[in-house]
N, C-alpha and C positions, 0 to 999 in steps of 0.2 A: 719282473712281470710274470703274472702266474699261467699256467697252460692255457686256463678257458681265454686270458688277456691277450694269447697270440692269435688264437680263431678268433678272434671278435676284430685284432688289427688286419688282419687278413680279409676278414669279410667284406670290414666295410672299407680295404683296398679294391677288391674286387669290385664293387659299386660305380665307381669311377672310369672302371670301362662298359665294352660291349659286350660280355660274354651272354651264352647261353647257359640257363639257370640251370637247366639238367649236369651242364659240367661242373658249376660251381657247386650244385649240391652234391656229385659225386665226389670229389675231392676234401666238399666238407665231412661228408663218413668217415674217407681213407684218413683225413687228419684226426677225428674223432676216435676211430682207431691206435690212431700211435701215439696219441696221449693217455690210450689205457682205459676210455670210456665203451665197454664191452654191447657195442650199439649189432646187431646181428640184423635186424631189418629196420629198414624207412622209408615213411613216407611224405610227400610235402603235397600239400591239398589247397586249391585257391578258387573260388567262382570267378568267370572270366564274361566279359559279355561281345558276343559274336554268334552270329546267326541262324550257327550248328549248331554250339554247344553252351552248356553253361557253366562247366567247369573242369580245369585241368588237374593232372595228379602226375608226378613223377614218383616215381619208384625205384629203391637201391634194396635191393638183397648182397649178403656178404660174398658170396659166390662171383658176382656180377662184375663184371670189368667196365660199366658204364652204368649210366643210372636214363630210367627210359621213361621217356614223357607219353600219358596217356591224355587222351580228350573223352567227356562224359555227353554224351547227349544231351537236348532238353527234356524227349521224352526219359531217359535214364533216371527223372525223379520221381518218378512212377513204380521205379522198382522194388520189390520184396528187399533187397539186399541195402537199399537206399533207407528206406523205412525204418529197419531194423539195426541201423549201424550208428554205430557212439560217436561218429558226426556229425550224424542228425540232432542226437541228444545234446550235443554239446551246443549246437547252435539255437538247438529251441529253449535250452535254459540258462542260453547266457554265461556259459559257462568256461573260463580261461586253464582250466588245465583239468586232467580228469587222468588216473593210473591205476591201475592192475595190478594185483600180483597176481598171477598164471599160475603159479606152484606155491605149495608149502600149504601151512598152518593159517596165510592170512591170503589166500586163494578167493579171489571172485571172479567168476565169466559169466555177467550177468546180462550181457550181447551174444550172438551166435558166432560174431568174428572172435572173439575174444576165447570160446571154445573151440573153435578151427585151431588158433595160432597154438591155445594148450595144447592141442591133439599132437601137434608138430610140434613139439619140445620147447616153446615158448615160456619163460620163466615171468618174464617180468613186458608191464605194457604203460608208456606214458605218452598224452596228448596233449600238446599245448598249444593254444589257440593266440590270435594276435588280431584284433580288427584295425582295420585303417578308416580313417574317421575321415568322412565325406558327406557334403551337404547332398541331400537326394538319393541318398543310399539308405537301404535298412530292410527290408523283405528277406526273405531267410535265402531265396537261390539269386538276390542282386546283393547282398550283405558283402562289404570288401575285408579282404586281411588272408592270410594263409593260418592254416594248421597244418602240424608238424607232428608225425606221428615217429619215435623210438620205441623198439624193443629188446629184447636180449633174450638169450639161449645159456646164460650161463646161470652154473647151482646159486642161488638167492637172490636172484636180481641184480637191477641197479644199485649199487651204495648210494647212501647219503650225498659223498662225493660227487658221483656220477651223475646223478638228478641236479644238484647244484650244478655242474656245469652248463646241464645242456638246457636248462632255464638261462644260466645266465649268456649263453649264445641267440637265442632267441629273435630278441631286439636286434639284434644287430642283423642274423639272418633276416627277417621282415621287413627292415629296411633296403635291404640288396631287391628283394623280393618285389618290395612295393616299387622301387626305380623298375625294375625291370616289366614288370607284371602290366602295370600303367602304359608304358608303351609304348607292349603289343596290344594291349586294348587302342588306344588310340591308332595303331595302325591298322587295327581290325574294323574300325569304329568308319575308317575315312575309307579302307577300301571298300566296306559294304557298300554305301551310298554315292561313293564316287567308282567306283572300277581300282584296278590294279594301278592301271598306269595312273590313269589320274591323278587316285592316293598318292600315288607316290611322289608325284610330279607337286604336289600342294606339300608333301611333309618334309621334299628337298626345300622347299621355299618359294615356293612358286605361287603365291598366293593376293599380289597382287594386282588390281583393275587392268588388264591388259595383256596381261603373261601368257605366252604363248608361243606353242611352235608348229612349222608347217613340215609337216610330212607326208607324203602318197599311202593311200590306203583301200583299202577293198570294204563300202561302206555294206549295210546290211540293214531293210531298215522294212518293220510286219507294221498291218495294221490290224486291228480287229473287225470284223465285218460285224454290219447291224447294229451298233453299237447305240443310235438311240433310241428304236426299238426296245434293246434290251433295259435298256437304263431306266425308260417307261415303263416297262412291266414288271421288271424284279425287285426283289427288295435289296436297303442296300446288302446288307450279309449276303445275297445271293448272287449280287452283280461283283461282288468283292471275290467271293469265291470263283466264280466266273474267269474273273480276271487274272486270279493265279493258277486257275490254271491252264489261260491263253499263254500267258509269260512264260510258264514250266515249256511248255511245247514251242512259242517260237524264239524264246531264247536259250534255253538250256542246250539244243545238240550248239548253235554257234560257241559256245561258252566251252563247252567240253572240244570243239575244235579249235582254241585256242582266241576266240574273238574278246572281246572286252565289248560290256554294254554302258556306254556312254548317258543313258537317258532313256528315262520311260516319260513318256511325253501323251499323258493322259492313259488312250488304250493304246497307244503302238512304242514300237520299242528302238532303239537308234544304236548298232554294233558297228565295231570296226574293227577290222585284222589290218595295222598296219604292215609295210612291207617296203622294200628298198630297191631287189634288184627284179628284173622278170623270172629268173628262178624261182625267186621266194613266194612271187605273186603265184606262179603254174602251181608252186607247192600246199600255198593256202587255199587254192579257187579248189583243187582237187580235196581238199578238205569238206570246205564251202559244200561243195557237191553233193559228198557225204552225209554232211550236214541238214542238209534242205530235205535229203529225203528222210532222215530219222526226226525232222522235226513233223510233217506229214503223217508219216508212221504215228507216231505219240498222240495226234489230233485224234486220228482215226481211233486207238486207242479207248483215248479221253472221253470220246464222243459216243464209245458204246458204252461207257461206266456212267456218264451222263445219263444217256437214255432211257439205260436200264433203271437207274433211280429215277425215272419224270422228270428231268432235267432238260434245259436248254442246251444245243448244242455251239458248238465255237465254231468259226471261222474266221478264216485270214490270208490275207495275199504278203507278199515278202518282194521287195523292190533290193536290184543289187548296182551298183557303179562302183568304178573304181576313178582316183584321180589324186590331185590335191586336196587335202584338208588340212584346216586350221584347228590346233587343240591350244582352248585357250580359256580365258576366264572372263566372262562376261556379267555386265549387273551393274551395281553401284558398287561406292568401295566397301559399303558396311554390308552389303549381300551380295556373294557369287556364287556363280553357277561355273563349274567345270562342265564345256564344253567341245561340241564339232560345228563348227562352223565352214562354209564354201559353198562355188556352185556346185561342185559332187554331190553335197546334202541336198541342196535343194533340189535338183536330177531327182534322187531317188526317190525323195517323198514321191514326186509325180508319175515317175515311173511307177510305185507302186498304186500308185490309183489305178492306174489303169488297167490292174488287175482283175479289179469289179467288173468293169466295163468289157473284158476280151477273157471273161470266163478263166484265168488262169488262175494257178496257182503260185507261176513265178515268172517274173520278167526280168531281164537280166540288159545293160547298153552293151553297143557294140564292144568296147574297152575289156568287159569282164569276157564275154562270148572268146574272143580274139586271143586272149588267155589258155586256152586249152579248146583249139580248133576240134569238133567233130561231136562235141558233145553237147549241139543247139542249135537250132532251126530256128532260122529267122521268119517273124513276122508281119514285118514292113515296116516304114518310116513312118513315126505319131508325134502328133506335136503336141508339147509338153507344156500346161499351163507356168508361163512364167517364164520361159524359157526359150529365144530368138529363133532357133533352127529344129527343126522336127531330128526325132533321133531315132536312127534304126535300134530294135528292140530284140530279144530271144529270149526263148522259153527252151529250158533243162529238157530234153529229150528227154531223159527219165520219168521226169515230172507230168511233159507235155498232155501225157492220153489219162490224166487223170483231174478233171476239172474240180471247180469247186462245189460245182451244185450238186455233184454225187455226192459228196461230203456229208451235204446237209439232208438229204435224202432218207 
C-alpha cells in the first residue's frame, strides 16, 4: 500500500465516526507531514447555510498545535479581500484545481494573497476544489463541496510527488467533509426554525404525531401593538421590516438570557425558559428581569432610529406565567409543528392582552411575581378571556412607571 493509500484508509475511517472536522484536518497535515509531503500552510474552505454565515474555513499553519475553525459572515462577500481572492476565481470559472509557483523562474502572484504569502517565504501554492452535487444547489455563495488550499516554504516547491499525493487524498478528504459538513447544516437548518431544544428533540427522533414531553417552565409570550393599522397602511417591505425589528427587541434580550423561542405566531412571539427546581426558576425569573428591561431599552432605541428616518414606531406588551407545559408535536402526520402547548400558554396569551387595556408594559401571574418577592406590585385580580378564575396579575417595579403610551409619544 503506498503512503497517499494509508491517508485515504484513514480518512475514510474517520467518516464512520463523529469527530470534529477541524481535528481530523489537523491530524491530516501532521500525517501529510510524516510522509514527507513538505505542506507548511492549509487551508479547508466550504459554504455552509445558517443564518449568520455563509461560509466556514478552518486553518492549520505548521507552527500550530491545533487547526482553528473560522465562520465568514453574509455580509463578508462584500469584501475587497473576498473579491480579490483566487476562491472567487475558482468558483466563477468553474474551476477544479488552480497552483502557484511563489518563487523561482516560473513565479506567478497574479492575486494579492498569492503576493502576501510570497512576501512570507512562500514557495509554492495549490487549490483544489471538490463540488458535491445536489439538486437545488448552484449560486456561487449556496454552491456545495469544500476547497482545499496547500502551500509550502521549501526551495522549489511541491515535487511532482507531492502534488500527486495530495490530489489523490482529496476525494477521500470531501467525502469525510461532505458526511460531516451535511449534518451540521442539517442541524443548523432545524435549529433556526425550530429552537435549540426543539431541534434537537426532532433530530433525536422525536418526530412523530404526538411526541412529546411535559415539563415546568417560565413562558414569555409579546405581542405587537396596532398591528392592523399598521398592515393597512405599509407596504409589505415596510411592515416586514417592521417586524424584524419588533422580533430583534422582544425576543433577542429573552434569547441571550438563555430562553428558546418556540414560535412566532404571526406578530407575537412564544419563549420559554424551562426550569426544574425553584432555584433554577429565582435564577432564570432574575434573568427574565434583566431581560424585559434591555428589551424596552432596544424599543426605545429602535423607535428613535425609526422616527428619525419617518418611520412608524413599534410597540408591544410581554405577558409572563410559569407552570406546566406540554413540548410536543402537533398537525397531521405529513406536517408538524414543534410546539408548547397547556393552560400556562393559554394564561399568557391573555395575560398579555391585557396589557393594552392597563397601559403596561408587562404583566406578570402571581406564580412568576412569588418567584422573586419584592420585585412587583400587584395590580388586582382580572379575569382572563378563557379562563374559569380571575388571576391576580403584577407589573415589574422597574418596568411599572414606564407605560406604553410614552413610548409611542
Amino acid at each position: 500500500m503506498g503512503l497517499a493509500d494509508q491517508v485515504n484508509e484513514w480518512l475514510l475511517s474517520e467518516a464512520l465516526g463523529e469527530p470534529k472536522l477541524e481535528d481530523i484536518f489537523y491530524r491530516l497535515c501532521i500525517k501529510l507531514l510524516g510522509i514527507g509531503v513538505p505542506i507548511s500552510r492549509a487551508r479547508l474552505n466550504w459554504p455552509t447555510l445558517h443564518p449568520l454565515f455563509r461560509a466556514e474555513m478552518i486553518s492549520w499553519d505548521r507552527h500550530d498545535r491545533v487547526a482553528t475553525l473560522d465562520h465568514f459572515h453574509h455580509q463578508d462577500s462584500n469584501t475587497e479581500a473576498w473579491q480579490a481572492s483566487p476562491l472567487k476565481h475558482m468558483l466563477e470559472n468553474d474551476l477544479k484545481i488552480l497552483r502557484r509557483r511563489l518563487a523561482g523562474p516560473g513565479r506567478l502572484t497574479d492575486f494579492r494573497l498569492l503576493e502576501e504569502l510570497a512576501a512570507h517565504g512562500f514557495t509554492d501554492y495549490l487549490a483544489l476544489r471538490t463540488a458535491f452535487k445536489q439538486p437545488g444547489k448552484g449560486t456561487e455563495l449556496r454552491g456545495t463541496g469544500i476547497i482545499v488550499i496547500w502551500a509550502c516554504d521549501r526551495d522549489g516547491g511541491f515535487t511532482e510527488e507531492d502534488l500527486s499525493v495530495l490530489q489523490e487524498i482529496q476525494r477521500s478528504l470531501a467525502l469525510v467533509c461532505k458526511s460531516i459538513i451535511q449534518q451540521q447544516i442539517t442541524t443548523n437548518i432545524v435549529e433556526a426554525y425550530l429552537g435549540r431544544q426543539a431541534g434537537r428533540s426532532v433530530l433525536e427522533g422525536n418526530i412523530r404525531l404526538g411526541d412529546g414531553a411535559t415539563t415546568k417552565a417560565l413562558v414569555w409570550y409579546s405581542d405587537l401593538r396596532d398591528s392592523t393599522h399598521l398592515t393597512a397602511t405599509l407596504s409589505s417591505d415596510d411592515y416586514l421590516a417592521l417586524l424584524n425589528d419588533y422580533f430583534e427587541c422582544a425576543a433577542r434580550p429573552a434569547i441571550l438570557a438563555g430562553g428558546e423561542v418556540l414560535a412566532f405566531i404571526g406578530d407575537a412571539v412564544l419563549i420559554v425558559f424551562p426550569m426544574e427546581t425553584r432555584a433554577e426558576g429565582e435564577a432564570v425569573l432574575r434573568k427574565v428581569l434583566d431581560a424585559l428591561s434591555q428589551s424596552f431599552d432596544m424599543r426605545d432605541g429602535v423607535n428613535a432610529t425609526r422616527r428619525a428616518a419617518g418611520l412608524a414606531a413599534i410597540n408591544f406588551g410581554i405577558g409572563l406565567n410559569i407552570g406546566k407545559v406540554v413540548f410536543g408535536n402537533i398537525g397531521v402526520p405529513e406536517r408538524l409543528a414543534f410546539t408548547v402547548i397547556g393552560p400556562t400558554v393559554t394564561e399568557v396569551e391573555r395575560i398579555e392582552k391585557l396589557t393594552k387595556t392597563m397601559d403596561a408594559n408587562v404583566l406578570a401571574s402571581k406564580r412568576v411575581a412569588d418567584l422573586v418577592p419584592g420585585r412587583w406590585r400587584s395590580v388586582g385580580s382580572h379575569a382572563l378571556e378563557g379562563v374559569d378564575e380571575p388571576m391576580e396579575l403584577f407589573m415589574p417595579l422597574n418596568l411599572a412607571a414606564v407605560p406604553l403610551k410614552a413610548a409611542a409619544e
